[in-house]
C-alpha positions as CSV (number, residue, x, y, z in Angstrom):
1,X,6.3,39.7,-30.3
2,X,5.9,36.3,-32.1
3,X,7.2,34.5,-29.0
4,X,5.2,36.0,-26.5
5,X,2.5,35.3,-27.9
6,X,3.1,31.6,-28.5
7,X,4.3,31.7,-25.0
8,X,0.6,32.6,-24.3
9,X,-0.7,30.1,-26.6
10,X,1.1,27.4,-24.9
11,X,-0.8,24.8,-23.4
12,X,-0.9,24.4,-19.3
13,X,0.8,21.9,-17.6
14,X,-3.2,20.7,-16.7
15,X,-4.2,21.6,-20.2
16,X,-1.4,19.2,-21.3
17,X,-2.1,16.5,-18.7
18,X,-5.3,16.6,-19.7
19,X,-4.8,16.5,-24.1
20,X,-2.9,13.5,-23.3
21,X,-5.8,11.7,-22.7
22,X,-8.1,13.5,-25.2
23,X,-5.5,14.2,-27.9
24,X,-2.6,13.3,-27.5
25,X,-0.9,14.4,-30.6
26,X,-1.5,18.0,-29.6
27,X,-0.3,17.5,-26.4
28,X,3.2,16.2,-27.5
29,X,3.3,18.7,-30.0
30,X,2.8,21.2,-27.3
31,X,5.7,19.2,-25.1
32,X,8.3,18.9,-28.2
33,X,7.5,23.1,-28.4
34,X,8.4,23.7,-24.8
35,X,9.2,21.0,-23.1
36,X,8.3,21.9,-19.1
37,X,8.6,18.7,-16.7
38,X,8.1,20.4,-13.5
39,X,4.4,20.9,-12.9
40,X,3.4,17.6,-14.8
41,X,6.0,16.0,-12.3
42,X,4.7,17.7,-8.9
43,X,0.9,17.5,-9.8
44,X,1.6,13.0,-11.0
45,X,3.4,12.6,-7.8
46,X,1.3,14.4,-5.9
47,X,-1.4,11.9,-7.3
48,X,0.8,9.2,-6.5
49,X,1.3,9.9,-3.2
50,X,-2.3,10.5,-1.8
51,X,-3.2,7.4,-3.9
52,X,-0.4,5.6,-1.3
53,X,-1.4,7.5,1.8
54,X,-5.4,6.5,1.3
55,X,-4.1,2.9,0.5
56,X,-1.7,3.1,3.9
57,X,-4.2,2.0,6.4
58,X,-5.2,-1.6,4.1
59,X,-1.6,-2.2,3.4
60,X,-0.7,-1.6,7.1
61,X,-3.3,-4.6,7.8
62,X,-2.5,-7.0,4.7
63,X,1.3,-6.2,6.4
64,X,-0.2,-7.6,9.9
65,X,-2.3,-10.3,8.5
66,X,0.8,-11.7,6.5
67,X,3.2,-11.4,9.3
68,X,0.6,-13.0,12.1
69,X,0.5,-15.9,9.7
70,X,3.4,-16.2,9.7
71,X,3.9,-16.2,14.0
72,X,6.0,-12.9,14.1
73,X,6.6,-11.4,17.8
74,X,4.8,-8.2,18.5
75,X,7.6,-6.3,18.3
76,X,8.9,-6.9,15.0
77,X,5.2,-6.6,13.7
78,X,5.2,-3.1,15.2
79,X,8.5,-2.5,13.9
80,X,7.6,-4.0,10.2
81,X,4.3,-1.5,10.4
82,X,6.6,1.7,10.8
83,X,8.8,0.8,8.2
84,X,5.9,0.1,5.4
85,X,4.1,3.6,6.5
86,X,7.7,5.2,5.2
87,X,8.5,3.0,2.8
88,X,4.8,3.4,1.3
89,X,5.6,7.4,1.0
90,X,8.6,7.3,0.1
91,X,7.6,4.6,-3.1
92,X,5.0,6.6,-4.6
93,X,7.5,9.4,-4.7
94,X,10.5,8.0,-6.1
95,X,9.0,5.0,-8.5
96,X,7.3,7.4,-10.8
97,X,10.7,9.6,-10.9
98,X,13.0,6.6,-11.6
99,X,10.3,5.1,-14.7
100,X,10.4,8.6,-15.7
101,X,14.6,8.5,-16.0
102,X,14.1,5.3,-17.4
103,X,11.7,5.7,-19.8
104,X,13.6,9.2,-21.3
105,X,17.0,7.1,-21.3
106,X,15.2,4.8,-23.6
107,X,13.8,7.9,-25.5
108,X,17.5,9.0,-25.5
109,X,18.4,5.7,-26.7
110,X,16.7,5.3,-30.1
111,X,17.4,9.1,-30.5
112,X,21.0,8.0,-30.8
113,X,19.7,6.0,-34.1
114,X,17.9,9.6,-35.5
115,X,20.8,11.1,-34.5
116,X,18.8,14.3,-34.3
117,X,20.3,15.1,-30.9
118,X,16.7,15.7,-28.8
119,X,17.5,17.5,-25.5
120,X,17.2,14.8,-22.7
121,X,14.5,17.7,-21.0
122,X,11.8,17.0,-24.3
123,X,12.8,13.4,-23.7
124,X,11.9,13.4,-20.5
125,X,8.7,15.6,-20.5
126,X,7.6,13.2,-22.7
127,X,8.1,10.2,-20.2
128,X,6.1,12.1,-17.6
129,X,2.9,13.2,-19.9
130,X,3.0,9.6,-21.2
131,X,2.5,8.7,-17.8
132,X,-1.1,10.0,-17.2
133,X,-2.9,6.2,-17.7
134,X,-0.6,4.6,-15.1
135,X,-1.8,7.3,-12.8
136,X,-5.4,6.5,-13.8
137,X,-4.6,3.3,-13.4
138,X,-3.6,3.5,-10.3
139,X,-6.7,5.8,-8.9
140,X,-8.5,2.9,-9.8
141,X,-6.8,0.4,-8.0
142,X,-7.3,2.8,-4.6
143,X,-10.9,2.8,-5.5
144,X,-11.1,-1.3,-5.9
145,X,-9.3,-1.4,-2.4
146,X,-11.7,0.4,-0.7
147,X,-14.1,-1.9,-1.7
148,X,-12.0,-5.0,-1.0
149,X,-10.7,-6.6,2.3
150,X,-7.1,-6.0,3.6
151,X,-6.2,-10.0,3.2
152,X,-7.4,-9.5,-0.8
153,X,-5.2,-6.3,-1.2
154,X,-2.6,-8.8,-3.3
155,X,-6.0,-10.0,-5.7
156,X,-6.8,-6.5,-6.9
157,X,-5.4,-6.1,-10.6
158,X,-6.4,-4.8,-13.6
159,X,-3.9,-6.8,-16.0
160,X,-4.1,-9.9,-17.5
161,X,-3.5,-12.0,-14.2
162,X,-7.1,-11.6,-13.3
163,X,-7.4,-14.9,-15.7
164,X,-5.2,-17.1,-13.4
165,X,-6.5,-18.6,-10.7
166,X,-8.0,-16.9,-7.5
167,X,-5.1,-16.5,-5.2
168,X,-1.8,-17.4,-7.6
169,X,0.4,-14.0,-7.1
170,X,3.4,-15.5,-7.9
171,X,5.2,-17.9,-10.4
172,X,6.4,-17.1,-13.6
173,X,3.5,-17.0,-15.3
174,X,1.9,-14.0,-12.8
175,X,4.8,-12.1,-12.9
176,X,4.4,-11.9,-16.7
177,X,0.6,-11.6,-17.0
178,X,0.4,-9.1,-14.3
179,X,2.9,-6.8,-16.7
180,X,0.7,-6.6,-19.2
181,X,-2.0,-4.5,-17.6
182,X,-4.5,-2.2,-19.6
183,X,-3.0,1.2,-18.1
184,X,0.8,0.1,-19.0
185,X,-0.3,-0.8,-22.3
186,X,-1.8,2.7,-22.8
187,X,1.2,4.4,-20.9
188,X,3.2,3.0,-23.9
189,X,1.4,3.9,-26.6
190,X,2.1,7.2,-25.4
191,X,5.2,7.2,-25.2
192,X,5.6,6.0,-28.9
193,X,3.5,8.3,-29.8
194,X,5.1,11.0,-28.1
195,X,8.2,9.5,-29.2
196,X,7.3,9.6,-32.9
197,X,6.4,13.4,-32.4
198,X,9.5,14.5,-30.3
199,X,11.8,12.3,-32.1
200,X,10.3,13.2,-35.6
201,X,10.6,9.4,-36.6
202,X,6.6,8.6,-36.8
203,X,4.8,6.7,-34.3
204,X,5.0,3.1,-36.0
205,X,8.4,3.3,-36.1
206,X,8.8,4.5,-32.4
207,X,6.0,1.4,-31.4
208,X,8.1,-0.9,-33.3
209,X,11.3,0.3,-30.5
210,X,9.8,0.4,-27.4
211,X,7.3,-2.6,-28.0
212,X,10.2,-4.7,-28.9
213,X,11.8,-3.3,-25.6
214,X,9.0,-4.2,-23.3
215,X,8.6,-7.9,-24.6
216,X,12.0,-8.5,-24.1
217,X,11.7,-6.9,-20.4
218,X,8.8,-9.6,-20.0
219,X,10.9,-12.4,-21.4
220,X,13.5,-11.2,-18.5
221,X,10.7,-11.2,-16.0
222,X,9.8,-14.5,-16.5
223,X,13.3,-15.9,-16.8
224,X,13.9,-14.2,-13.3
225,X,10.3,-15.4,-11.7
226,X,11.2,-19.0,-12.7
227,X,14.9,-19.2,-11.7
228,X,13.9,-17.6,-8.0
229,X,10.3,-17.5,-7.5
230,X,8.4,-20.8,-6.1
231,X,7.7,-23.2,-8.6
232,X,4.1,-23.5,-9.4
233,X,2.2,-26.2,-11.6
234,X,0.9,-22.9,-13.8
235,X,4.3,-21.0,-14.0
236,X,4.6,-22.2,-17.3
C-alpha cells in the first residue's frame, strides 16, 4: 500500500521539469526517489529539435552567404545545403544525449570518491533534469534569430563573448568567453545541486567537483583555440 501510494505521489516527468526551475531541491529529491530518464529525455529533445528545425531556414542562408564568399560552384553549395539540413536534425538529437552520458560519467566519477555506489540511471536522470536552462537557453537564442539577419546568425550569444568586439567569433579568447554563458552556468548549478542530493555529499561539496572540472575544460579550450585557431591580436 505504502508504495502505491508514493507511486501516486510521485512527481511528473513535466512536474519535474518544471520544479527544476522553481525548486529544484524537490525535484532532485523526487529524481534520487525514482529516477525515470525517458520522458525528460523525449520531451528536451523534442525541444531541441524544433528549436533546430525553426533555426534551419537562417542557418541554410548564413551556410550560402559563407560559402558565396568564399566563390564555391553551385553544385557544392547545393550539396553543402543538404548536408546542414541533416546534419542540423541529426545535432539537436544527439548533442543533448552525448552531454547527458557525459555529464552522468562525471556524476559516476566523484561517486567513486562517496563510494555509495549510485545506480548510473539516478546519475543520469540527474544530467537530463539539470539540463532544463540550456534548453531555455537555447529557446532564446531561436527567438534572437528571428529577429536577426542570416549573415549575424554567428553574433547571437548570450555568454560572456557579447563583450568582445562585434564580429570576433574566433581566437582563444571567444572560444573561452563564449563557454561561459548564463544558461551553462545555471545548467551546472544544477547538476551540483542535484549531485549533492543524489550523491548524498551536499551541494558545496559537489560545486567544488564539477566547477573545478569545467575550468579546467576551459583551460583545455583555450589551449586548443590558440594552438589551431587563427591568431588574433585579442586571443589573449
Amino acid at each position: 500500500m505504502e508504495e502505491s501510494q508514493k507511486a501516486k505521489q510521485a512527481p511528473g516527468a513535466i512536474q519535474i521539469l518544471y520544479k527544476v526551475v522553481t525548486s529544484p531541491g524537490e525535484a532532485f529529491a523526487a529524481v534520487a526517489e525514482a529516477p525515470r530518464p525517458l520522458i525528460p529525455v523525449l520531451m528536451l529533445v523534442a525541444v531541441n529539435l524544433i528549436v533546430a528545425l525553426v533555426m534551419l531556414p537562417k542557418v541554410k542562408e548564413f551556410t550560402r552567404i559563407t560559402l558565396e564568399e568564399l566563390h564555391a560552384p553551385p553544385e557544392q553549395i547545393a550539396i553543402s545545403l543538404k548536408a546542414v539540413a541533416v546534419s542540423t536534425a541529426a545535432t539537436a538529437i544527439v548533442v543533448p544525449l552525448l552531454i547527458w552520458l557525459m555529464e552522468a560519467a562525471v556524476l559516476k566519477l566523484i561517486d567513486q570518491f562517496t563510494v555509495r555506489g549510485t545506480p548510473f540511471k539516478t546519475l543520469f536522470s540527474v544530467a537530463v533534469v539539470a539540463w532544463v536552462p540550456a534548453a531555455i537557453g537555447n529557446l532564446v537564442k531561436m527567438l534572437l534569430s528571428l529577429f536577426a539577419q542570416a549573415k549575424d546568425l554567428m553574433l547571437i550569444q548570450t555568454s560572456l563573448a557579447v563583450l568582445l568586439p562585434r564580429g570576433q567569433t574566433s581566437g582563444a579568447l571567444f572560444a573561452v568567453l563564449s563557454k561561459v554563458d548564463l544558461f551553462v552556468v545555471w545548467n551546472l548549478i544544477l547538476l551540483a545541486i542535484g549531485a549533492g542530493i543524489t550523491l548524498k555529499i551536499g551541494t558545496r561539496r559537489a560545486a567544488v567537483y564539477i566547477f573545478t572540472l569545467w575550468v579546467l575544460y576551459l583551460g583545455l579550450t583555450a589551449i586548443l583555440a590558440r594552438a589551431f585557431g587563427p591568431k588574433l591580436p585579442l586571443s589573449g
